[in-house]
N, CA and C atoms as a LAMMPS dump frame, in Angstrom:
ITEM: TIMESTEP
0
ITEM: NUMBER OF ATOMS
282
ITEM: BOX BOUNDS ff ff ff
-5.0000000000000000e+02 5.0000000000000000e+02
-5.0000000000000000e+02 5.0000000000000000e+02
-5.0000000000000000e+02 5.0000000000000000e+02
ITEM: ATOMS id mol type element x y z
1 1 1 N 146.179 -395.855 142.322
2 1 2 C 145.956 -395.718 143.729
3 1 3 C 146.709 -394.479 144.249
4 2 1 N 146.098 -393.351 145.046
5 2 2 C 146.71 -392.439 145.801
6 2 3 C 147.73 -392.801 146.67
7 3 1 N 149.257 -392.026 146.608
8 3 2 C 149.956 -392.767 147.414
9 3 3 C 149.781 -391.93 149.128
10 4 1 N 150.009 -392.426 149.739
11 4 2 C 149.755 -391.595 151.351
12 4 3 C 151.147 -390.773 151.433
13 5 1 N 150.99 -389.636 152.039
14 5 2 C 152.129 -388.801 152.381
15 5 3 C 152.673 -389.436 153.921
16 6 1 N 153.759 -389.579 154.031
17 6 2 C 154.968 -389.629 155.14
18 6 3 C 154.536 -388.53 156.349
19 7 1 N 154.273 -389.447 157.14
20 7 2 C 154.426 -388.32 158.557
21 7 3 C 155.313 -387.356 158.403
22 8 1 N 156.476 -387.677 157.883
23 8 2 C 157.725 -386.607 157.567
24 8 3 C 157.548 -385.148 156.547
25 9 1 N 156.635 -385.68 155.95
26 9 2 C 156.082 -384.666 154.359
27 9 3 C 154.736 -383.905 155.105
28 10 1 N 153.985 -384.478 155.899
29 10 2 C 152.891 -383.907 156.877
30 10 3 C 153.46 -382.685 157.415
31 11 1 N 154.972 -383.39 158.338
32 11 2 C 154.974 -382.512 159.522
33 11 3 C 155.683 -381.169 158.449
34 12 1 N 156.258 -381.509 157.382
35 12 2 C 157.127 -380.411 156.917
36 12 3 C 155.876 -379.304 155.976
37 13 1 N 154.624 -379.991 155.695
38 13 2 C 153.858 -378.879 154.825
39 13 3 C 153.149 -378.239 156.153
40 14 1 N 153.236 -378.515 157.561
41 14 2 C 152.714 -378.308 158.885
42 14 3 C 153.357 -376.777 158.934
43 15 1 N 154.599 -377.202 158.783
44 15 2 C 155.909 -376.201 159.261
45 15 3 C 155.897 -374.73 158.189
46 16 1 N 155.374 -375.144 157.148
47 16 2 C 155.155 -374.347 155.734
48 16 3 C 154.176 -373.396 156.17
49 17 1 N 152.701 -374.001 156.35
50 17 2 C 151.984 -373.252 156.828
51 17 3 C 152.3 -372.26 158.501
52 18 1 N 152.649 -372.945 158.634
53 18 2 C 152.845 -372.416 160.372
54 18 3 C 153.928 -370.978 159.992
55 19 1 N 154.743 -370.887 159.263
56 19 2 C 155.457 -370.158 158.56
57 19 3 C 154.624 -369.257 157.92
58 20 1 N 153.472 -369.484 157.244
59 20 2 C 152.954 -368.34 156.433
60 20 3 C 152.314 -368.191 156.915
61 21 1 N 151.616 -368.679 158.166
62 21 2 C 150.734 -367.894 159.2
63 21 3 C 151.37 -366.745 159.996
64 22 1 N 152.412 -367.303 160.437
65 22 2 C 153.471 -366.204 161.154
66 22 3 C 153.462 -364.92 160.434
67 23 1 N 153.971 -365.435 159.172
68 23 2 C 153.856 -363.803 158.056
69 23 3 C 152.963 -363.219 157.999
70 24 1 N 151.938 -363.676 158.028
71 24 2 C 150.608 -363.091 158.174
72 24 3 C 150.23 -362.634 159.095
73 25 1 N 150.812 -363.533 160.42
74 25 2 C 149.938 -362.593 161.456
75 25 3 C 151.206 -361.011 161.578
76 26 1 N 152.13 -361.314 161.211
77 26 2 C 153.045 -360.193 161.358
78 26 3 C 152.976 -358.733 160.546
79 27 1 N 152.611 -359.084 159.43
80 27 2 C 152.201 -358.498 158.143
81 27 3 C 150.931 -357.57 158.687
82 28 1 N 149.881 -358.112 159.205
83 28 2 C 148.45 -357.353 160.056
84 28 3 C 148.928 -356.566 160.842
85 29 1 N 149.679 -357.304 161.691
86 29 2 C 150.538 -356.523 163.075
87 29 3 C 151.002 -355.026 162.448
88 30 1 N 151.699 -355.048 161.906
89 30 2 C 152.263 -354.299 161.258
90 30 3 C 151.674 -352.762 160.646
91 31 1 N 150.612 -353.651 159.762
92 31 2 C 149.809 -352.364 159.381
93 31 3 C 148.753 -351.618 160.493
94 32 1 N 148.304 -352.473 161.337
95 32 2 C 147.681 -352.068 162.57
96 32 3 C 148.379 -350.992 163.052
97 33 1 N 149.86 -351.272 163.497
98 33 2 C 150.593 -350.05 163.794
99 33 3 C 150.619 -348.924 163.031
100 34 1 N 151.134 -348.863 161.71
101 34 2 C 151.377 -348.043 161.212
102 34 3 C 149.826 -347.105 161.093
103 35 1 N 148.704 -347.936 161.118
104 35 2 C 147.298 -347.51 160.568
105 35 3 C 147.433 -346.249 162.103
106 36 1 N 147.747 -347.236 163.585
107 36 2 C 147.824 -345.85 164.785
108 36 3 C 148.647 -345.12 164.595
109 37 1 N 149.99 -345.196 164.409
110 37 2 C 151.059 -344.434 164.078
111 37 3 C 150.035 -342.896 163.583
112 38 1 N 149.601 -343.488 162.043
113 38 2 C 149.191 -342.176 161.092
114 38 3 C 147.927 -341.223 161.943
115 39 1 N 147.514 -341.972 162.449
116 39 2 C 146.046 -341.395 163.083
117 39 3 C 146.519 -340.561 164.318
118 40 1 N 147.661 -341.184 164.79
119 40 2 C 147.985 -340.385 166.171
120 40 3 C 149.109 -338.968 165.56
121 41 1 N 149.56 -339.018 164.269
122 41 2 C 149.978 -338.377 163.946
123 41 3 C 149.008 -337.013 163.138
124 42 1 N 148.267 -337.676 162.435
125 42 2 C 146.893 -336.655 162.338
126 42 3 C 146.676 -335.756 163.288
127 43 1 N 146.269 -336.465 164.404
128 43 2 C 145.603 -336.212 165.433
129 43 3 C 146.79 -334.834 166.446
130 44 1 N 147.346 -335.027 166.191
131 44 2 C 148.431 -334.065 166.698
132 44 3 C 148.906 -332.892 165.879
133 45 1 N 148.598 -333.247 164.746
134 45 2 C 148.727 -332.048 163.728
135 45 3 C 147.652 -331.024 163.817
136 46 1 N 146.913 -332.215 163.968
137 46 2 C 145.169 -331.234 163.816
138 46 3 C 145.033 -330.486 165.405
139 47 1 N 145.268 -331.186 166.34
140 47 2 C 145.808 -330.284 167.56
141 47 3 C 146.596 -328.872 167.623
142 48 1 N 147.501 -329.308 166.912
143 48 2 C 148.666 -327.82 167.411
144 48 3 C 148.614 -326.976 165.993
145 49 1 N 147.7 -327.243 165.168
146 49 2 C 147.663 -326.623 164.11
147 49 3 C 145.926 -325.093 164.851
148 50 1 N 145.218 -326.366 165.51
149 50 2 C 144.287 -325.84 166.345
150 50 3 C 144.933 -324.571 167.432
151 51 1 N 146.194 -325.172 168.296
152 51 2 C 146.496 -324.457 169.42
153 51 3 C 146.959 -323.097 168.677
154 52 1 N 147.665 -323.631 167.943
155 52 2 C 148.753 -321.977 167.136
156 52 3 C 147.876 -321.112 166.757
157 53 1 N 146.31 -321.265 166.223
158 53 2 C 145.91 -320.613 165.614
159 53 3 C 145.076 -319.861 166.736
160 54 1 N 144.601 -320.544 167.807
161 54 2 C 143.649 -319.678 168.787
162 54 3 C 144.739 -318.548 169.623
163 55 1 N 146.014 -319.578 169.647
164 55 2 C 147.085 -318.51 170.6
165 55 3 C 148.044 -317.542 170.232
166 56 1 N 147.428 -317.492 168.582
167 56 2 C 148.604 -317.111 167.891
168 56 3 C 149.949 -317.142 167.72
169 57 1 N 150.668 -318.312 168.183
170 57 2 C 151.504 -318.674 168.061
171 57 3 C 152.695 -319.083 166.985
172 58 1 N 151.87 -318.715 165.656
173 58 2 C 152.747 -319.316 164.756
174 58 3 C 154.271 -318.806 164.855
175 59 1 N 154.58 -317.401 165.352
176 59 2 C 156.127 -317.508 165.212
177 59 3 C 156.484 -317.735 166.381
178 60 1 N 155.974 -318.175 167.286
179 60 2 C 156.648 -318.533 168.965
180 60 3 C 157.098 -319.768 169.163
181 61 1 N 158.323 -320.005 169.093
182 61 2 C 159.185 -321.073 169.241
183 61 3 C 159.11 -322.27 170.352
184 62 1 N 159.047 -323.497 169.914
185 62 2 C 158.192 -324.789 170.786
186 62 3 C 158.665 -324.389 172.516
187 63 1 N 159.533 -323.731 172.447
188 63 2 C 159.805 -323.752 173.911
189 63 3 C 159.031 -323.053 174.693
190 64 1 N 159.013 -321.676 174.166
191 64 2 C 157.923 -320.538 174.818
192 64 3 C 156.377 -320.942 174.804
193 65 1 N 156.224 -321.944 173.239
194 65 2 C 154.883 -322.404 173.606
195 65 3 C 154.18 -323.409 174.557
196 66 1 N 155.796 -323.91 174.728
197 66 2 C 155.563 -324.903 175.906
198 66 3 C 155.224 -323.933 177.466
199 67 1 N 156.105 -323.145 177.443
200 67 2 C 156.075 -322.078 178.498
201 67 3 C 154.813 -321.729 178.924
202 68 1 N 154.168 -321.384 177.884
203 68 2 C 152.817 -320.602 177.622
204 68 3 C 151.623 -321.787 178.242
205 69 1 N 151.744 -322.97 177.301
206 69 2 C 150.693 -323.72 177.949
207 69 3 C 150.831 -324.191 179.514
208 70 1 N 152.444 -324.529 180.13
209 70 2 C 152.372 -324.608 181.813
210 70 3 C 151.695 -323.537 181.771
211 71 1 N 151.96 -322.312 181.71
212 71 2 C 151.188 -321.213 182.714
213 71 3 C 150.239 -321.382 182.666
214 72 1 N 149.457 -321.693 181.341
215 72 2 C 147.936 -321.347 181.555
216 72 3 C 147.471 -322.664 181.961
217 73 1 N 147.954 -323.713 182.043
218 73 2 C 147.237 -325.061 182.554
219 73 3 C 147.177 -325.021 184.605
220 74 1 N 148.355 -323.761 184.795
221 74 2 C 148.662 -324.225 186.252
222 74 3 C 147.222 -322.632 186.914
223 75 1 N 146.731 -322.348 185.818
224 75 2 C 145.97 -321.1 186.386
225 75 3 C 144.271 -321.806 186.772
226 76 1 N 143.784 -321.695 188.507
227 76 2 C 142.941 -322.722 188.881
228 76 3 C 141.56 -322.498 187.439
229 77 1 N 141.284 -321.345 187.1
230 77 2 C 139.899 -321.439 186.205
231 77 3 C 140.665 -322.848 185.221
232 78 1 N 142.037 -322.532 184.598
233 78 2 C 141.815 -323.177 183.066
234 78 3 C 142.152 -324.906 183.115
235 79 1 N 143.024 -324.724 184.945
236 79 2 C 142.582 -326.38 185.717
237 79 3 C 141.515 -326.989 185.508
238 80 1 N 140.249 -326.264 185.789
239 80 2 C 139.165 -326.26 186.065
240 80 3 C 137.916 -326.687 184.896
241 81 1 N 138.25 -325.844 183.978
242 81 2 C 137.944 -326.479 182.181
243 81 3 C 138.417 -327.8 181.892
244 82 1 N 139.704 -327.937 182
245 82 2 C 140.585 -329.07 181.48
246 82 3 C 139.745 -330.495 182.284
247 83 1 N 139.708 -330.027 183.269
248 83 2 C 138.985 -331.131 184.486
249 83 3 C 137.618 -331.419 184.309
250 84 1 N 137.125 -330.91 183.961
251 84 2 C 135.276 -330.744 182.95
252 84 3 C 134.913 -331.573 181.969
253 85 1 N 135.855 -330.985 181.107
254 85 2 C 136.442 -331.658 179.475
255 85 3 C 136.565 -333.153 180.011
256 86 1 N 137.277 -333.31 180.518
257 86 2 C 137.54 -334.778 180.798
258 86 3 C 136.548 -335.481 181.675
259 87 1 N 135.935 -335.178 182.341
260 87 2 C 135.033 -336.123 183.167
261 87 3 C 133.752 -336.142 182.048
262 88 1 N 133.839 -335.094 180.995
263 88 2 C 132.404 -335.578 179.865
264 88 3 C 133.076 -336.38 179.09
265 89 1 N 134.507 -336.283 179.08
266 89 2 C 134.634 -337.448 177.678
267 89 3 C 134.711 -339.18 178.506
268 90 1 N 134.51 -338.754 179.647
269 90 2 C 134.446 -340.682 180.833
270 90 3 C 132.636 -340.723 180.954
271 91 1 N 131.732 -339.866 180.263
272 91 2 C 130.745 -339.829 180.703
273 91 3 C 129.984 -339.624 181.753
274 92 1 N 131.121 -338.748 182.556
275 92 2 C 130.565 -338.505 184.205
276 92 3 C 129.918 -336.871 184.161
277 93 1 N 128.965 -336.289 184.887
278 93 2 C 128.324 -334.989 184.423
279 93 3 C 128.996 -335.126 185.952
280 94 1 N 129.249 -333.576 186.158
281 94 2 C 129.417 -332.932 187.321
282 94 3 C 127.844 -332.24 188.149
């Protein structure tokens, strides 16, 4: 005859699982991040690897290039692009 398990032996293989669910959901969590982490890190490489090369920037030091992009972001035409760019990537046509 099968013997029956103890409410006590229930609640503790309950607690087991509930435990390796946790790991699991943490474990996903985890790589989810790291999976944006890498992509947003891509994504920024492939950016300023882009900017240096149109502005020629490779020996101009992060500060001046910072310099460089205020100016040209505060000039109304390249406002004006930037503001374009973005209302096609929300799907809005001007």
């Amino acid at each position: 005859m099968a013997s029956r398990k103890s409410n006590e032996e229930r609640l503790l293989e309950i607690d087991k699982r509930i435990g390796q669910l946790t790991a699991q959901q943490k474990k996903i969590a985890k790589l989810t991040k790291d999976r944006e982490r890498k992509a947003r890190t891509r994504r920024l490489i492939e950016k300023g690897a882009l900017a240096e090369k149109y502005f020629k920037a490779a020996d101009t030091s992060p500060e001046d290039f910072e310099e460089l992009l205020q100016r040209l972001v505060a000039v109304k035409q390249v406002e004006s692009i930037i503001r374009s760019t973005d209302t096609k990537k929300e799907g809005v046509t001007e």
